[in-house]
Legacy VTK file of the C-alpha trace (Angstrom):
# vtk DataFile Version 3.0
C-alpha trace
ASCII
DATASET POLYDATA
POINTS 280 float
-69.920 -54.447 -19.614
-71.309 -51.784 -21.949
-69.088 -52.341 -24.471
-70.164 -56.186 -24.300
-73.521 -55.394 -24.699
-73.151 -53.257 -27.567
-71.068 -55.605 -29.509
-73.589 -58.846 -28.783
-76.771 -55.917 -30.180
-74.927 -55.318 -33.196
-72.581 -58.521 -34.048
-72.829 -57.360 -38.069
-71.040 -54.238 -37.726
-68.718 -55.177 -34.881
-67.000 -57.910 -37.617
-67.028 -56.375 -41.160
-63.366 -55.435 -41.062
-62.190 -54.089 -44.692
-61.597 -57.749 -46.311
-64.663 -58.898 -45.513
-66.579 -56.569 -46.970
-64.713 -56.126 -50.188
-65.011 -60.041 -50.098
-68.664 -59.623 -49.846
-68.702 -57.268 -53.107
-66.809 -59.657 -54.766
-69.076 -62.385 -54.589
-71.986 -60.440 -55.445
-70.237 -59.355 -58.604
-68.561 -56.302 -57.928
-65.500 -55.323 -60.558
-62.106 -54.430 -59.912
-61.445 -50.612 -61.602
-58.308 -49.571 -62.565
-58.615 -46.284 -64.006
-56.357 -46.517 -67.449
-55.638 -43.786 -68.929
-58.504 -42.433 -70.941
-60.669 -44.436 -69.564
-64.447 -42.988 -71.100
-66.283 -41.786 -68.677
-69.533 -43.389 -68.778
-67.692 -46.804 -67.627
-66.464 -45.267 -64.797
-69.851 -43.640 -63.907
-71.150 -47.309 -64.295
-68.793 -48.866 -62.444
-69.518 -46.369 -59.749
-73.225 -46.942 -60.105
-72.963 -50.874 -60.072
-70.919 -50.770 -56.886
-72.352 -48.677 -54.990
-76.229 -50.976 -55.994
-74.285 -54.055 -54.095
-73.154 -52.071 -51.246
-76.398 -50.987 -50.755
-78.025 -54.774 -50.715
-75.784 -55.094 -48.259
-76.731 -52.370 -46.000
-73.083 -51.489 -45.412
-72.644 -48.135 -43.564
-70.994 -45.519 -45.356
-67.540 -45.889 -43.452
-67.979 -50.054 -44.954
-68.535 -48.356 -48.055
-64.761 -46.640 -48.363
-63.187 -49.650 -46.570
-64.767 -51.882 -49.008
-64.502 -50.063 -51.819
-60.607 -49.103 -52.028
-59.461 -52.554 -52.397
-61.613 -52.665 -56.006
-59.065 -49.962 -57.295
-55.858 -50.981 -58.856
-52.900 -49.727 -61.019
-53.470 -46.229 -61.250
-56.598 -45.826 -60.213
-54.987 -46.851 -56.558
-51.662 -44.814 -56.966
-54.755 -41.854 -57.377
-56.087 -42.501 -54.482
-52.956 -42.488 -52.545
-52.470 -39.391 -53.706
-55.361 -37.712 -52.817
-54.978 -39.814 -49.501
-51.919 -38.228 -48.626
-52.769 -34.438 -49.150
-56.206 -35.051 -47.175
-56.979 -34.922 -43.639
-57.809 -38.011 -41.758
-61.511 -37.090 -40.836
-62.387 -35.597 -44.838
-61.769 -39.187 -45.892
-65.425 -40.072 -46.217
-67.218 -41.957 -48.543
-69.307 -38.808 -49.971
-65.503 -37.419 -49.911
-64.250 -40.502 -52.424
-67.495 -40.432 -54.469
-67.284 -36.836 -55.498
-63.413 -37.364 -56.274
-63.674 -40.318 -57.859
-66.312 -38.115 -60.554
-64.172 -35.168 -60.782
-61.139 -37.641 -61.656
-62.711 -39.910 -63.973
-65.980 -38.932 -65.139
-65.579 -34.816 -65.380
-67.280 -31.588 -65.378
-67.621 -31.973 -69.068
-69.517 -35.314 -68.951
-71.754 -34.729 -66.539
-72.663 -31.373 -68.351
-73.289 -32.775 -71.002
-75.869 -35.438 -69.633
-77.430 -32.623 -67.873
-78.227 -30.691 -71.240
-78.752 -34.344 -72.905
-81.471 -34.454 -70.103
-83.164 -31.073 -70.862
-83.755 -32.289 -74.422
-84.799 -35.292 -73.822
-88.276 -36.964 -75.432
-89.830 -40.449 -75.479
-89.089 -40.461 -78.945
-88.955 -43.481 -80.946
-88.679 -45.281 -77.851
-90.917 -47.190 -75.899
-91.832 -46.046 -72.221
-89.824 -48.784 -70.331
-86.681 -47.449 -72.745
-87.801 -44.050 -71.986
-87.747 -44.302 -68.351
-84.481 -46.068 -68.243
-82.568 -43.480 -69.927
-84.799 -40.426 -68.232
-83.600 -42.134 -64.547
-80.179 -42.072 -65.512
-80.102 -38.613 -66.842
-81.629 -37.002 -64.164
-78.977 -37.958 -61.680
-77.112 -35.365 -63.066
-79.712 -32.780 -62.800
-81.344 -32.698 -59.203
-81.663 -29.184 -59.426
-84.488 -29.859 -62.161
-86.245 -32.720 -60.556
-85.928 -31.294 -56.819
-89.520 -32.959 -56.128
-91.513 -35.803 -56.514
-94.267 -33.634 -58.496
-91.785 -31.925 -61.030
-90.267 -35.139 -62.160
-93.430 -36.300 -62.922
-93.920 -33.428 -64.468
-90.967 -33.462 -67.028
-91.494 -37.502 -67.224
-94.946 -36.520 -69.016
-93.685 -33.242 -71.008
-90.978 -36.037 -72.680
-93.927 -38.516 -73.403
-95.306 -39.048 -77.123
-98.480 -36.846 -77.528
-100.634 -39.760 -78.552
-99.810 -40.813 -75.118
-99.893 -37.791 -72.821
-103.031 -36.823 -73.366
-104.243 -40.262 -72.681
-103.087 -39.659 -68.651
-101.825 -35.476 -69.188
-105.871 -35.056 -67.070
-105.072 -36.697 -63.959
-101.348 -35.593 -63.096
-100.159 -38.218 -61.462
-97.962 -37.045 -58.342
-96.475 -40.480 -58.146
-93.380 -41.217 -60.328
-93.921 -45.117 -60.538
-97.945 -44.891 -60.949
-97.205 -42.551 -63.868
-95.000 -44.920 -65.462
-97.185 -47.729 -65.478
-99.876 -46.003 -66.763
-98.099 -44.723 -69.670
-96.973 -48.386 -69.890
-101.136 -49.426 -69.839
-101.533 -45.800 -72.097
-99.032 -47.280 -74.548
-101.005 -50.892 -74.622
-104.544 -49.703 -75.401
-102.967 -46.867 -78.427
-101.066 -50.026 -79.531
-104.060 -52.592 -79.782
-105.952 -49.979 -81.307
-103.537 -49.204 -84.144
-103.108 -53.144 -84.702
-107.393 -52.742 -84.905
-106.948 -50.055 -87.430
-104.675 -51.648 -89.734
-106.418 -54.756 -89.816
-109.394 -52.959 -90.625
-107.976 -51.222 -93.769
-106.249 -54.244 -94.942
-110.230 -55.620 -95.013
-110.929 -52.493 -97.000
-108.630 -52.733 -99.558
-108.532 -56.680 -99.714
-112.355 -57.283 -98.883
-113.548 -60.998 -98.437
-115.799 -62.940 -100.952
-118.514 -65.577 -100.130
-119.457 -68.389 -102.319
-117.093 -70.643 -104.313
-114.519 -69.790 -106.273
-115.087 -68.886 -110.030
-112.406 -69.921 -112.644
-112.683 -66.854 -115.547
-112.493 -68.489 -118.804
-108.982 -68.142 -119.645
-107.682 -65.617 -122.328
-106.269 -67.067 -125.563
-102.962 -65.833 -125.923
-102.337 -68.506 -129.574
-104.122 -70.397 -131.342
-106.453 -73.654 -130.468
-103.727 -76.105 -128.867
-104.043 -80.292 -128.920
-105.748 -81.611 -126.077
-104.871 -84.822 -124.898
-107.755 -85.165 -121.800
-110.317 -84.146 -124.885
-108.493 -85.721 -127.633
-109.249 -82.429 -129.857
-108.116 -78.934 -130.067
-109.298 -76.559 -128.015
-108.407 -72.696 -126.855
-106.816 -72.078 -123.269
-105.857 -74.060 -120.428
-108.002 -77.500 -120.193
-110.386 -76.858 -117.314
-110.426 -80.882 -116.748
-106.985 -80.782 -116.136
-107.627 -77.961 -113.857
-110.441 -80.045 -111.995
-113.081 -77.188 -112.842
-116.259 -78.007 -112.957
-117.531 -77.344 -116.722
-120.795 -76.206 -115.787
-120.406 -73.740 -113.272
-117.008 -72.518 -113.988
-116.051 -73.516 -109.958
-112.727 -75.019 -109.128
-114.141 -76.362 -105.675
-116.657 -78.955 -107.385
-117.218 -81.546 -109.994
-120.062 -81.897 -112.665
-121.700 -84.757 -110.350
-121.959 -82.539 -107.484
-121.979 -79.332 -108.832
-124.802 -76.967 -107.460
-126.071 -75.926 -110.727
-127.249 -79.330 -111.634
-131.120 -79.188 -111.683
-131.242 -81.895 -108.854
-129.069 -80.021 -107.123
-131.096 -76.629 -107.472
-134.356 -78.362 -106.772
-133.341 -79.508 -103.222
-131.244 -75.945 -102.344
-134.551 -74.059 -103.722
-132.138 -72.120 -106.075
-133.003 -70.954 -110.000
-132.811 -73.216 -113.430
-130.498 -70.512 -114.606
-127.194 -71.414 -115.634
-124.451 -69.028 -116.361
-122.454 -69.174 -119.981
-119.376 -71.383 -119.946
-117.556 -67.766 -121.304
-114.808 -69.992 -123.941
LINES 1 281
280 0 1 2 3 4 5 6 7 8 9 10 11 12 13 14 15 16 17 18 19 20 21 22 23 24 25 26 27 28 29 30 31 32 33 34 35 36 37 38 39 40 41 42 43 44 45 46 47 48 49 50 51 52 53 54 55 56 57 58 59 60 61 62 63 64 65 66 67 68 69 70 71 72 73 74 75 76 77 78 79 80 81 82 83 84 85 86 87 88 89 90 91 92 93 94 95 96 97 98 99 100 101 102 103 104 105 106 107 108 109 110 111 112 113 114 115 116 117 118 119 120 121 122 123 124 125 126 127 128 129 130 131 132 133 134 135 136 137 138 139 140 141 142 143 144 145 146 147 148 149 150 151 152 153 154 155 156 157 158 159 160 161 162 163 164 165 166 167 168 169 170 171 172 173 174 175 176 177 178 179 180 181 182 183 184 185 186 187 188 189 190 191 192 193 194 195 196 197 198 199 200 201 202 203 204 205 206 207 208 209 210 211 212 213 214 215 216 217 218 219 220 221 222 223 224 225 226 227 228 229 230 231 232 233 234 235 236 237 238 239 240 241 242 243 244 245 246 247 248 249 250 251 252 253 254 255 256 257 258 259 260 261 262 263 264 265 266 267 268 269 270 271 272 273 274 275 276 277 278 279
């Protein structure tokens, strides 16, 4: 009657036999490894990485894990597994057991060695904080030693951050790992719309705008006085009624009859009588 009862509590564990739980990982996209020779080691850490993120979405217990898991391996990564298999008691086979086999075998002391130096050095860089914390997460799985706490990953998280941005949020140290990121993330924002301020600010200086219309220069003769058609007569430079400049004030964006240096024109804006030299 126990029994009975403890089966109808817990129907989902009662019925995931070994097919249907590699069945379940295959739906949900999980890849069949075969473990060719040579194989570099950073696809087998992913492969790893991206099984073991389905398993966990779907809360299989650790013992699911291994029985779900060893169907994925094929060729010679399963004639390795046999192997080890055979030459290991019954009650080592765990899954912590095939995990830290599986990274001796195929990922290696001198990988994961190498990350963990890789991870010592690393810096934000020319990278931006979302790339940054991607590549600082997966580091630091291969050095828990130097992240033990919540407080000293933070802590390294911020060392590795550009200085324009760490002493933006270096004040408060932040305790929380996924509060610091988004304020570097906000931190990274504000220095960026402020540099987009600055530059757009010296391109004013250097380029500065002008008021007013317009003024056509007179232009320089380079020859002698050339045959004007529009005038019927020679004349030096380009024809400014060809151009559409006004002849009076020297202004491409008006015409003698409304040009604001006629004295009608002058009279009802309040401006001068003066009227500038035509400069040919």
């Amino acid at each position: 009657m126990l029994r009975i009862l403890e089966k109808v509590a817990r129907p989902g564990i009662g019925n995931l036999g070994r097919g249907s739980v590699t069945e379940r990982l295959r739906s949900n996209g999980a890849k069949i490894f075969r473990g060719i020779v040579r194989v570099a080691p950073n696809v087998a850490e992913y492969w790893m990485e991206a099984t073991e993120r389905i398993l966990d979405n779907l809360d299989c217990t650790p013992d699911q894990k291994l029985k779900g898991v060893v169907p994925l391996l094929r060729d010679e990564a399963y004639q390795w597994w046999l192997t080890v298999k055979e030459g290991t008691q019954a009650n080592h086979l765990t899954w912590m057991f095939f995990k830290t086999t599986f990274q001796a075998k195929y990922v290696g002391a001198s990988y994961i060695d190498a990350c963990r130096r890789e991870f010592l050095n690393l810096t934000q860089g020319d990278r931006t904080v979302a790339e940054y914390e991607a590549e600082f997460l997966r580091l630091s799985l291969y050095a828990h030693g130097m992240v033990a706490t919540k407080y000293e990953r933070c802590v390294r998280f911020e060392d590795g951050l550009k200085d324009g941005l760490r002493v933006l949020i270096a004040p408060q140290r932040e305790r929380d790992f996924a509060t610091l990121v988004d304020e570097a993330k906000i931190a990274e924002d504000v220095r960026g719309l402020s540099t987009r301020i600055e530059r757009k600010a010296e391109r004013l200086r250097k380029n500065p705008r002008t008021d007013g219309p317009t003024r056509l220069r007179a232009p320089v003769a380079t020859v002698g006085p050339q045959f004007c058609i529009a005038y019927e007569e020679r004349h030096q430079g380009e024809c400014w009624r060809k151009l559409g400049a006004c002849l009076r004030c020297e202004s491409l964006e008006s015409r003698v009859k409304d040009c604001p240096w006629r004295p009608d024109q002058m009279q009802a804006t309040g401006m001068g009588t003066g009227q500038p030299s035509r400069g040919v």
